[in-house]
Structures are given as C-alpha cells and as structure tokens.
C-alpha atoms as an extended CHARMM CRD file, in Angstrom:
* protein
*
       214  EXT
         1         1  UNK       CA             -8.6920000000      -23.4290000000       13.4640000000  PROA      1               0.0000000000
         2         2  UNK       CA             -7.8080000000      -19.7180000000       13.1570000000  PROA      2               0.0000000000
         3         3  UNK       CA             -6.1510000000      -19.0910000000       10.1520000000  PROA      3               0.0000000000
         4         4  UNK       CA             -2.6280000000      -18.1190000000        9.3070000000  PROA      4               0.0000000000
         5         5  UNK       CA             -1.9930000000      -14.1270000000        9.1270000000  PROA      5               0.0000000000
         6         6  UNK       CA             -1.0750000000      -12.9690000000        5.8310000000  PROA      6               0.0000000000
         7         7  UNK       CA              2.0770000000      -11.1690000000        6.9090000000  PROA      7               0.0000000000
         8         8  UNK       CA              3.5590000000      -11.4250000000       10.0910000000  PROA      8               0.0000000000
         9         9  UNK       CA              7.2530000000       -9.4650000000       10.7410000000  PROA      9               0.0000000000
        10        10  UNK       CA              9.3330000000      -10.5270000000       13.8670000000  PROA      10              0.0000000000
        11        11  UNK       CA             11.8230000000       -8.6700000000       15.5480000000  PROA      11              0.0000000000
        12        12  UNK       CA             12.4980000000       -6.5840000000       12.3150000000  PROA      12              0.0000000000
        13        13  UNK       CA             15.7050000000       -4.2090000000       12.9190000000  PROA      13              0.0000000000
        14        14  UNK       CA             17.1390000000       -2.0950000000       10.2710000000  PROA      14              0.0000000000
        15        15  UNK       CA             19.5750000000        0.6660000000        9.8500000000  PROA      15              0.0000000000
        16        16  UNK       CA             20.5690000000        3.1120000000        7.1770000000  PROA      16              0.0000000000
        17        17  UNK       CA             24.0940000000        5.1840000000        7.6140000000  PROA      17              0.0000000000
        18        18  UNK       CA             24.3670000000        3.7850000000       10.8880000000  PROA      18              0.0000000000
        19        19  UNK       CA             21.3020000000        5.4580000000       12.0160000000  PROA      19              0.0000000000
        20        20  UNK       CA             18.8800000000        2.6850000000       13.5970000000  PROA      20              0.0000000000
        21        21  UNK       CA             15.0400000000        3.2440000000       11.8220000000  PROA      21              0.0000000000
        22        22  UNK       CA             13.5700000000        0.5110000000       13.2360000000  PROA      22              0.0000000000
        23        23  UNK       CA             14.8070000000       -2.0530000000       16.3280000000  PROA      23              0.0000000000
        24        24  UNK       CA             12.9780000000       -5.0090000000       17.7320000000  PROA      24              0.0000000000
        25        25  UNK       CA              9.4170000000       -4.4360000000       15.4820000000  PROA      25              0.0000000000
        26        26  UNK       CA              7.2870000000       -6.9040000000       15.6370000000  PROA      26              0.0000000000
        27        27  UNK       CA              3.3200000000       -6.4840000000       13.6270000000  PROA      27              0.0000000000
        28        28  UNK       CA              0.7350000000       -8.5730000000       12.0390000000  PROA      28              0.0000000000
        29        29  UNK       CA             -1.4050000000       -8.3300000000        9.2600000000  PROA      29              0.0000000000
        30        30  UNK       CA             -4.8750000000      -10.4590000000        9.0990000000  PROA      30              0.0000000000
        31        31  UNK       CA             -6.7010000000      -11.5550000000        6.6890000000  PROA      31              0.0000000000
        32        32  UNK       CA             -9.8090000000       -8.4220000000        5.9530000000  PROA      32              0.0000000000
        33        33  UNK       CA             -7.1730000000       -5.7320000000        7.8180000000  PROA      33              0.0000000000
        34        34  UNK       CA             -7.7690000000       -2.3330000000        6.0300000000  PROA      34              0.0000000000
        35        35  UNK       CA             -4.8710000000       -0.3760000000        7.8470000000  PROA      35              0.0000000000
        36        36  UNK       CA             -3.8780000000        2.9150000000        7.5750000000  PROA      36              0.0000000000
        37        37  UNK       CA              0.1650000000        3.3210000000        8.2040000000  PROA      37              0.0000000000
        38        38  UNK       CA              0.8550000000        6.3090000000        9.9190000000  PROA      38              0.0000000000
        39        39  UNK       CA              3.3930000000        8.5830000000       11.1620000000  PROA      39              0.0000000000
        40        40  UNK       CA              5.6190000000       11.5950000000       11.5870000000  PROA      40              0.0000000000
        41        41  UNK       CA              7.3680000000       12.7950000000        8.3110000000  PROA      41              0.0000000000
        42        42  UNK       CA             10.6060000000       10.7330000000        8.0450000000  PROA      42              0.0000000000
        43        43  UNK       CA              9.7180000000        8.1190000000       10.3810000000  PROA      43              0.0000000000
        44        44  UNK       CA             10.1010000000        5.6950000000        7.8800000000  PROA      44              0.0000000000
        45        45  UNK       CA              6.7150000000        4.6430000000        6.9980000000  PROA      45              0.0000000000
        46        46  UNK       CA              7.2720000000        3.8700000000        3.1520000000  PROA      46              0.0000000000
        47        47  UNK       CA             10.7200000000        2.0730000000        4.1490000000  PROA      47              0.0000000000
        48        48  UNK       CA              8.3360000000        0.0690000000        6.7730000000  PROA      48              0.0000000000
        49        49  UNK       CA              6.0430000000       -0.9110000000        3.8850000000  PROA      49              0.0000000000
        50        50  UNK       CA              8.9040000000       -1.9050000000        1.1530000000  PROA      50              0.0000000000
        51        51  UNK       CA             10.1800000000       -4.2560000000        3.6200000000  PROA      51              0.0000000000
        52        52  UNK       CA              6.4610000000       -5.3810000000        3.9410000000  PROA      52              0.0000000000
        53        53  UNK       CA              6.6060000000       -6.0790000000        0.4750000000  PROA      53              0.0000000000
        54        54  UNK       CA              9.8580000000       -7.9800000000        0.2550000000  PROA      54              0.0000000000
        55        55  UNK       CA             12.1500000000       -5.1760000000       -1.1000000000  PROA      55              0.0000000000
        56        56  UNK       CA             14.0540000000       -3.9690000000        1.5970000000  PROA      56              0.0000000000
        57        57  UNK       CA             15.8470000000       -6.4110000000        3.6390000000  PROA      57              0.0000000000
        58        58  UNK       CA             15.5020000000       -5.8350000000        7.6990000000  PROA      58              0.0000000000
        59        59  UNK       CA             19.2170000000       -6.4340000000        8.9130000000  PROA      59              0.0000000000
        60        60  UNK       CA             17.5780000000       -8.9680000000       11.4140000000  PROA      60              0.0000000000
        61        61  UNK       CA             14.2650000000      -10.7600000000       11.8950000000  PROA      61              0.0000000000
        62        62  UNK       CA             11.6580000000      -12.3320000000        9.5580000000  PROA      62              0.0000000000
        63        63  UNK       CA              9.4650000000      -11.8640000000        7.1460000000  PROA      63              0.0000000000
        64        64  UNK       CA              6.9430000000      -13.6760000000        6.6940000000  PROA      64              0.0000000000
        65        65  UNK       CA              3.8250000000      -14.8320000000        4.4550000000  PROA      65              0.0000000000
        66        66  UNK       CA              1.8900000000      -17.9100000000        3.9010000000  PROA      66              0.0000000000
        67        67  UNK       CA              2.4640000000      -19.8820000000        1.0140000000  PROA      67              0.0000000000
        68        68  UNK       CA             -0.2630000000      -18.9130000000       -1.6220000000  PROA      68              0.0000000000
        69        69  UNK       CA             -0.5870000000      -15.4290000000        0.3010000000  PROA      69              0.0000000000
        70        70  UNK       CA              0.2510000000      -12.7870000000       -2.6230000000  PROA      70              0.0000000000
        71        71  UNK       CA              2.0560000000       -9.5230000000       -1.5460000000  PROA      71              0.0000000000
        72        72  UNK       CA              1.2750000000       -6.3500000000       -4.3300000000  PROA      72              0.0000000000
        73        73  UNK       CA              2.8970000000       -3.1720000000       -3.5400000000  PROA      73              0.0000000000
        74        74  UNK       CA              2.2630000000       -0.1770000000       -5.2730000000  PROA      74              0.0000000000
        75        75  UNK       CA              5.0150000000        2.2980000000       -4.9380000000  PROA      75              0.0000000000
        76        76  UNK       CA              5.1170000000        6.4230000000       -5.4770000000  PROA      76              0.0000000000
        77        77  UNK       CA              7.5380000000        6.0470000000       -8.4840000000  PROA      77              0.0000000000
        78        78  UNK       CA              7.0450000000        2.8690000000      -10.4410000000  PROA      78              0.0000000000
        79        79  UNK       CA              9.8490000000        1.9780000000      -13.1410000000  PROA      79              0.0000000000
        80        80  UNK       CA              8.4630000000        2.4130000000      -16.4480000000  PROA      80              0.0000000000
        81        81  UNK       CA             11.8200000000        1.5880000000      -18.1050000000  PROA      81              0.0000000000
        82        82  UNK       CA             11.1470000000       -0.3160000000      -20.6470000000  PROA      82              0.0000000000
        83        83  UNK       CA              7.5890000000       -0.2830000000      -21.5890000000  PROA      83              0.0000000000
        84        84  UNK       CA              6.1530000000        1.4130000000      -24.6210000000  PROA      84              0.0000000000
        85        85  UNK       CA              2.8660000000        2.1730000000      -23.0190000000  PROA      85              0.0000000000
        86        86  UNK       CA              0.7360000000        2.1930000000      -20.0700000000  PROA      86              0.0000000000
        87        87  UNK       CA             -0.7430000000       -0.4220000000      -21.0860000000  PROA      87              0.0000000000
        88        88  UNK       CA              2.4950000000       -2.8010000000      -21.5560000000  PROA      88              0.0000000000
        89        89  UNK       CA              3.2540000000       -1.9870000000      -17.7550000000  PROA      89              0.0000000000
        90        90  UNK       CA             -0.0660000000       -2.4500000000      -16.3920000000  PROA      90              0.0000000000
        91        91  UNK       CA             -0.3000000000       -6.1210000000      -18.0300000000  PROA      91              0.0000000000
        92        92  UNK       CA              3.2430000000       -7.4160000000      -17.6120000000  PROA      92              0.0000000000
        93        93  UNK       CA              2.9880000000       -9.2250000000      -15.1830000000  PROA      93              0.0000000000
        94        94  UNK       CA             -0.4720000000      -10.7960000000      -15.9630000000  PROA      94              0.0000000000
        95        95  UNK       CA             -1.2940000000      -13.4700000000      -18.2000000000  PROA      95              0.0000000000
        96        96  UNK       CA             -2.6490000000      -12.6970000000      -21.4800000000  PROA      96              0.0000000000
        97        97  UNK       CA             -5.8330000000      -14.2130000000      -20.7450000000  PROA      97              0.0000000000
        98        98  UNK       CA             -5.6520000000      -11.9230000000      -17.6800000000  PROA      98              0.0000000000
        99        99  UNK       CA             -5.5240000000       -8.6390000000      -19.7320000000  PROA      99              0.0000000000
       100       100  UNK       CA             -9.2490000000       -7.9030000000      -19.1460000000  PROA      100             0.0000000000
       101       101  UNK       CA             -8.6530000000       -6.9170000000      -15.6710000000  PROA      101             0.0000000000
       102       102  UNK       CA             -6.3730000000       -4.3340000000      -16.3750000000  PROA      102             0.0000000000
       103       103  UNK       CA             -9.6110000000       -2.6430000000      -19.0980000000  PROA      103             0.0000000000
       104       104  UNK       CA            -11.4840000000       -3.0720000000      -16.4910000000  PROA      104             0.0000000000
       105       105  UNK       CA             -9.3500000000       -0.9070000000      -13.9760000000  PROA      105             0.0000000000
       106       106  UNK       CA             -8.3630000000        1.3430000000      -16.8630000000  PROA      106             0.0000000000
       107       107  UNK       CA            -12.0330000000        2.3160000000      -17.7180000000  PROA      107             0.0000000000
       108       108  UNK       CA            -12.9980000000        2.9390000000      -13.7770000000  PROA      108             0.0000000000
       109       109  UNK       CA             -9.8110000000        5.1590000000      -13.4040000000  PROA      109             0.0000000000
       110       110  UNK       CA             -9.7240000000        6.4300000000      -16.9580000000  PROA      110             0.0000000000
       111       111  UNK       CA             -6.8620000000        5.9050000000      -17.8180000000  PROA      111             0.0000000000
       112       112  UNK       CA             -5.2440000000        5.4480000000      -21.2260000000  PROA      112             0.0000000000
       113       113  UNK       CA             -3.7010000000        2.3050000000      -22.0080000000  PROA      113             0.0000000000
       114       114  UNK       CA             -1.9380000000        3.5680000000      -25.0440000000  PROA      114             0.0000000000
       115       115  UNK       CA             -0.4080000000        6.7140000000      -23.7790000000  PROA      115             0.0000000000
       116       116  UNK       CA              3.6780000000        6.3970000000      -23.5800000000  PROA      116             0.0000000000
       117       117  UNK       CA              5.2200000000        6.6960000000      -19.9860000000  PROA      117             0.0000000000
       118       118  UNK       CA              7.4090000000        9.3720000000      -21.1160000000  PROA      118             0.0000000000
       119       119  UNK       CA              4.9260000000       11.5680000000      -22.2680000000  PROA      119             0.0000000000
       120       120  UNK       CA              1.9460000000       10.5120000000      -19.1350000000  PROA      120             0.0000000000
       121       121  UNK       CA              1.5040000000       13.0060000000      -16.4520000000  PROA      121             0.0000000000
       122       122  UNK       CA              1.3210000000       11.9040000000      -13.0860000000  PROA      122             0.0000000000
       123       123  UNK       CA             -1.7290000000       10.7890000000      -12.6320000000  PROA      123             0.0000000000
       124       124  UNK       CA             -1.7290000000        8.8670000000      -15.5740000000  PROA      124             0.0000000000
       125       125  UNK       CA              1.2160000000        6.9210000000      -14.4000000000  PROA      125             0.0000000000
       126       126  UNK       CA             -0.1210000000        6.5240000000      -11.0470000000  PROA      126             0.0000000000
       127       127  UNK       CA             -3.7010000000        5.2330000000      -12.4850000000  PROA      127             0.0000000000
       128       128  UNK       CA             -1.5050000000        2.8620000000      -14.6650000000  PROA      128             0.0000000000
       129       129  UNK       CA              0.0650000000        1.5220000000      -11.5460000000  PROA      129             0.0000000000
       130       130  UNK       CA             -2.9140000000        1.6080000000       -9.3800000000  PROA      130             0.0000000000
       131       131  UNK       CA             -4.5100000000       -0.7010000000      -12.5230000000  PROA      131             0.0000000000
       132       132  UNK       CA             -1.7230000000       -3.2240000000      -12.2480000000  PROA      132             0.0000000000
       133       133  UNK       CA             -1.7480000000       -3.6240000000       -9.0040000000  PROA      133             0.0000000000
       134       134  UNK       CA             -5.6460000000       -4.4960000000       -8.7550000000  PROA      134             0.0000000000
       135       135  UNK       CA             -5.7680000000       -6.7760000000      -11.4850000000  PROA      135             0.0000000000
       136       136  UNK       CA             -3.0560000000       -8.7500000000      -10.0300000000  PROA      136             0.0000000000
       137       137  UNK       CA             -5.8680000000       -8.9740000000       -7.2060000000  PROA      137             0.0000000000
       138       138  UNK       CA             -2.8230000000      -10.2250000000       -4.4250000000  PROA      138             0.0000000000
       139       139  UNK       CA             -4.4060000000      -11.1130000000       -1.2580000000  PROA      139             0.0000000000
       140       140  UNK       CA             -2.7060000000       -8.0950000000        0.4860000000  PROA      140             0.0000000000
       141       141  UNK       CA             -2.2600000000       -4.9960000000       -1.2180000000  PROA      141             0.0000000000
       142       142  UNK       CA              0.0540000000       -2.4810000000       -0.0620000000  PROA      142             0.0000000000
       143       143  UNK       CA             -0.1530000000        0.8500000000       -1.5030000000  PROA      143             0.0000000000
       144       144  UNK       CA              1.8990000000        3.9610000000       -0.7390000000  PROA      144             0.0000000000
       145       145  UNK       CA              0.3610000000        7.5290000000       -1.5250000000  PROA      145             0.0000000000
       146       146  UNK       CA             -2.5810000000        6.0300000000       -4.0400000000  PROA      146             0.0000000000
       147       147  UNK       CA             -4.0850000000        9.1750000000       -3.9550000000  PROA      147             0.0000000000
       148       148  UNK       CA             -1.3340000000       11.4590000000       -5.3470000000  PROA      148             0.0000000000
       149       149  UNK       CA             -1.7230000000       12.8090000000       -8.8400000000  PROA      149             0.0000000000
       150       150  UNK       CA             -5.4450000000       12.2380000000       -8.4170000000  PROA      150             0.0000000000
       151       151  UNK       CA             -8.5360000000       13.8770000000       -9.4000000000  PROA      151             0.0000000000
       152       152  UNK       CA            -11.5790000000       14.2010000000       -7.2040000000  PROA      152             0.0000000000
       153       153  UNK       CA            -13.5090000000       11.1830000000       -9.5580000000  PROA      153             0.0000000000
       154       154  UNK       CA            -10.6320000000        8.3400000000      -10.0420000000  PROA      154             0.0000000000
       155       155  UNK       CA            -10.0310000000        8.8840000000       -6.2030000000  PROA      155             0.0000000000
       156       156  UNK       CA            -13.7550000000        7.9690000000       -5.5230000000  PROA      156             0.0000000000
       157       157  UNK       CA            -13.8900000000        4.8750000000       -7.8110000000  PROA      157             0.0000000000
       158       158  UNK       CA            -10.6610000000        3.7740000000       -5.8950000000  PROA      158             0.0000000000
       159       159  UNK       CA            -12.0430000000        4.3250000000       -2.6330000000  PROA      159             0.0000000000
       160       160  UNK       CA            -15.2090000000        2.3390000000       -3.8260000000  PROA      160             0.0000000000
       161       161  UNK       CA            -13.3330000000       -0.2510000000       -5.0970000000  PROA      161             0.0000000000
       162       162  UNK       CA            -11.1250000000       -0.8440000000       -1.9230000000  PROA      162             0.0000000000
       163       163  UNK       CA            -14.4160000000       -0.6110000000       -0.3350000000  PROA      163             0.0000000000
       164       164  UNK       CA            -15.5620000000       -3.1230000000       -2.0750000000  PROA      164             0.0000000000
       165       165  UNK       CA            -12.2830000000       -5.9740000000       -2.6050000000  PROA      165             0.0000000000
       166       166  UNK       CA            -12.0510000000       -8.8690000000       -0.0390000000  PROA      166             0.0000000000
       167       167  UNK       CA             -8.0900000000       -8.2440000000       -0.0870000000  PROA      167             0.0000000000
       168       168  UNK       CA             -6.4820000000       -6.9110000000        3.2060000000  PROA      168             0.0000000000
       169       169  UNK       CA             -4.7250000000       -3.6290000000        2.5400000000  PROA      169             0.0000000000
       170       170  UNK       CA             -2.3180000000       -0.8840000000        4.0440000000  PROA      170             0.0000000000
       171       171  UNK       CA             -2.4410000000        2.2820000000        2.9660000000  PROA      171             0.0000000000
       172       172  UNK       CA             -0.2230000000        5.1010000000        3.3730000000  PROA      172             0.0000000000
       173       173  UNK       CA             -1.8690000000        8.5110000000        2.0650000000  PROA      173             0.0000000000
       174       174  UNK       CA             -1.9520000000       12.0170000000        3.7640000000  PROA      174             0.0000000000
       175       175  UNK       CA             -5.2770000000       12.0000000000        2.5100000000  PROA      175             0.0000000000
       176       176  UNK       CA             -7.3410000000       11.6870000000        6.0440000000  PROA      176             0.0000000000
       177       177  UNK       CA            -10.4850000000       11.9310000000        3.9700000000  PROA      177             0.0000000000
       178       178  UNK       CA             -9.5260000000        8.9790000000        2.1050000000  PROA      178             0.0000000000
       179       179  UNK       CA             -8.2890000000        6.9060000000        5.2970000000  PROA      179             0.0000000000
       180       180  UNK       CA            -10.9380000000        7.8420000000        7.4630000000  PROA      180             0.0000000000
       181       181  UNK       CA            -13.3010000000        6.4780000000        4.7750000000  PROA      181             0.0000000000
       182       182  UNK       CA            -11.7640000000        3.2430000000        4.1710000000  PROA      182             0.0000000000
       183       183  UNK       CA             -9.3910000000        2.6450000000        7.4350000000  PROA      183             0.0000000000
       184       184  UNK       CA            -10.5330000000        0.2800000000        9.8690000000  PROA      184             0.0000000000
       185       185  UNK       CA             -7.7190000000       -0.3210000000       12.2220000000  PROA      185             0.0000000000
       186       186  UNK       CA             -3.9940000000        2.2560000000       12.6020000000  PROA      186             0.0000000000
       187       187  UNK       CA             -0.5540000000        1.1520000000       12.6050000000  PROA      187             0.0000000000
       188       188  UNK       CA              1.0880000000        4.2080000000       14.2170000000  PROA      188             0.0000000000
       189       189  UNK       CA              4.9630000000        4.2730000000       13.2360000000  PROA      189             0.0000000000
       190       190  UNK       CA              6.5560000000        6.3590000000       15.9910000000  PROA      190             0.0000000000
       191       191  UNK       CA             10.2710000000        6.0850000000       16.9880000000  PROA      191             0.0000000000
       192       192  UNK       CA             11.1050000000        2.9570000000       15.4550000000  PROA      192             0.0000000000
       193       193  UNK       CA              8.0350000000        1.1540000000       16.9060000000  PROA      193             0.0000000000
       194       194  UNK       CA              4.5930000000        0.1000000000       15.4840000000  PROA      194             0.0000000000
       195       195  UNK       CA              1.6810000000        0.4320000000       17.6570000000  PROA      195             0.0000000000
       196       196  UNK       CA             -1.4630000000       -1.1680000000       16.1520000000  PROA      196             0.0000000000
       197       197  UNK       CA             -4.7220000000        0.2690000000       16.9810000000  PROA      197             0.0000000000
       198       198  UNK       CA             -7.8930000000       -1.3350000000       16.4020000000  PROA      198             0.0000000000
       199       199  UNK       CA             -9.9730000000        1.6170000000       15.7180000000  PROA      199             0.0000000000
       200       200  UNK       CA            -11.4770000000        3.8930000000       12.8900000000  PROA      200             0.0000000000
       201       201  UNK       CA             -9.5800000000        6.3320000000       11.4740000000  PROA      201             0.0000000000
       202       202  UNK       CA            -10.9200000000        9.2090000000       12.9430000000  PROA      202             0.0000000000
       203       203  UNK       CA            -11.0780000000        7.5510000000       16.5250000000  PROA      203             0.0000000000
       204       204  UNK       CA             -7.5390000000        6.9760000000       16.2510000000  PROA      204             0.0000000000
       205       205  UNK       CA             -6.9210000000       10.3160000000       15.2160000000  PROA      205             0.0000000000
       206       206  UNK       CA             -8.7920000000       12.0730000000       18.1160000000  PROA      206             0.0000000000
       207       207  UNK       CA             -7.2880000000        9.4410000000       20.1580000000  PROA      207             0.0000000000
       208       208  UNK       CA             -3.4720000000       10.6030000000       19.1880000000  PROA      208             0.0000000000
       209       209  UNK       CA             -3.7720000000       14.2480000000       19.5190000000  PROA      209             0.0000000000
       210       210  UNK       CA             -5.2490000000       13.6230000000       23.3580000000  PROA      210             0.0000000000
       211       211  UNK       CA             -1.8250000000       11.2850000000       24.1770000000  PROA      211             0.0000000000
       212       212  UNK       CA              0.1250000000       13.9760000000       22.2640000000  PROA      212             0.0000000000
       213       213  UNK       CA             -1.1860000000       17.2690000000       24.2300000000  PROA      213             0.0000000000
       214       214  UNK       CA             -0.6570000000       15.2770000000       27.8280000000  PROA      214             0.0000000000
C-alpha cells in the first residue's frame, strides 16, 4: 500500500491587495523529498512555504497532512519576544526530558544557549532557531534561508546533518552551493504555479536557463 504523502495542497488560491499570488496550485510532498523551492524574487516563495506550514491561510483549497505527520518551519525572523535566552526559545516547545536535543544541536552549530536574544547577532539567533527546529525532529521540515547569518563551519554541520536526517525537507536558500549539495528534486515557483522537477539541483538548474534562453 503506498503510503500517505506528508503534505499534499489542492487547488490553493490566494491573494494579497487584490493582487492574485497564487491560483489553482496544486503540489505534493513525499515522504524522503529533499526539495529545493525556487523562484524569481517576489514570486512568493516564502508566502508558498508559510502556507505549507499552516500560517497563512490560502483563500481557497486544502491543506493537508496526515495525522501524526509533524510540520516544523523555520522562518527568517523568529519571535524571540519573550524569552530570556537562546536557550529558553530553542527548548520551549520541547519537553524537559527533551532538552538534550537542543545541546546537542547547540554544540554542532555552536551556539550559545545562554546568550540573550536582544543582545545575539544574527547568526546566533538563526543557529538558535535552526536548533529548535531539529530537535523537534517533525517529519517534514521546512526551512526558509537556513543559511543566512552563517559561517562557512555551522553551514557544513547543517548540510551534514540534513544529509544525514530521515525527515523530508524544503529548503529555500540562495545558496546554490548548499542546494545543489543537498537538493534532490525542484519545486520551481513561477507565475503563480509550481512545477515539480524530479532532478538534482544542478540538472534543474542547467535545465531552466535552456527553457529560459528559447
């Protein structure tokens, strides 16, 4: 029996100040994808992936994922309102017993748990999100410009850690380095339509910029 996917979105239409962003999309996610979401700047690629994750609500069509099928999203500006620490945010929504996880992530990243949010540079806030959303270990991660804020060493445990997880994920980087390394498959945002393509990252690269120049 094949199995269910782990997100599947139907007919999804949405519009923002009466301009239409996306109208009749339809995609699927399987269980193992590792996607890369792609697409011109503005085409709505990190709208595309917050209503992935539940946020936004399309103004018609469904959403939909399994039950027991755990959606994490990691966005470019987490909320930190409220925490005293990295630490507090990267475990808040863990169990106690659960903790471990996050000083696990926190020592491959290097990042320091007790450092305030207010006072963290960017990367440190990113690592502190990136740490929350792996030891959550969802079944799909969704992540949305990991890489930012990054140095050349917390970006290559992350890449060998995604390389590594048996969670699906979608990433959305303009790091092609990154993608091509990890990406197995393309969903190419263009116009308000998804086109999936079942391909490396590089192939679907080359492949784009020969439909582009004819």
């Amino acid at each position: 029996m094949a199995r269910a996917p782990l997100l599947q979105l139907t007919d999804i239409s949405l519009t923002f100040g009466g301009n239409p962003v996306f109208s009749d999309m339809s995609l699927v996610v399987q269980e193992g994808d590792r996607l890369a979401l792609v697409g011109r700047n503005g085409s709505g690629k990190s709208t595309l992936m917050k209503v992935m994750a539940g946020l936004v609500l399309p103004d018609t069509g469904r959403v939909v994922t399994p039950d027991g099928v755990r959606v994490g999203y990691m966005e470019q500006d987490p909320d930190f309102a409220g925490f005293a620490t990295l630490g507090d945010f990267a475990t808040a929504t863990l169990d106690p017993s659960e903790a471990w996880r996050v000083e696990a992530a926190a020592e491959g990243l290097k990042l320091r748990l007790e450092a305030e949010p207010g006072r963290a540079s960017g990367g440190e806030r990113r690592r502190a999100a990136l740490a929350r959303l792996l030891a959550e270990a969802p079944e799909l991660m969704l992540l949305d410009e990991p890489t930012n804020h990054l140095d050349i060493e917390a970006i290559g445990w992350l890449e060998r850690n995604l390389l590594e997880t048996r969670a699906g994920f979608v990433l959305l980087s303009h790091d092609r380095a990154f993608l091509t390394a990890l990406a197995r498959g393309t969903l190419w945002l263009d116009r308000g339509v998804v086109r999936r393509q079942d391909q490396g990252f590089a192939a679907f690269e080359a492949w784009r910029e020969k439909t582009w120049e004819e």
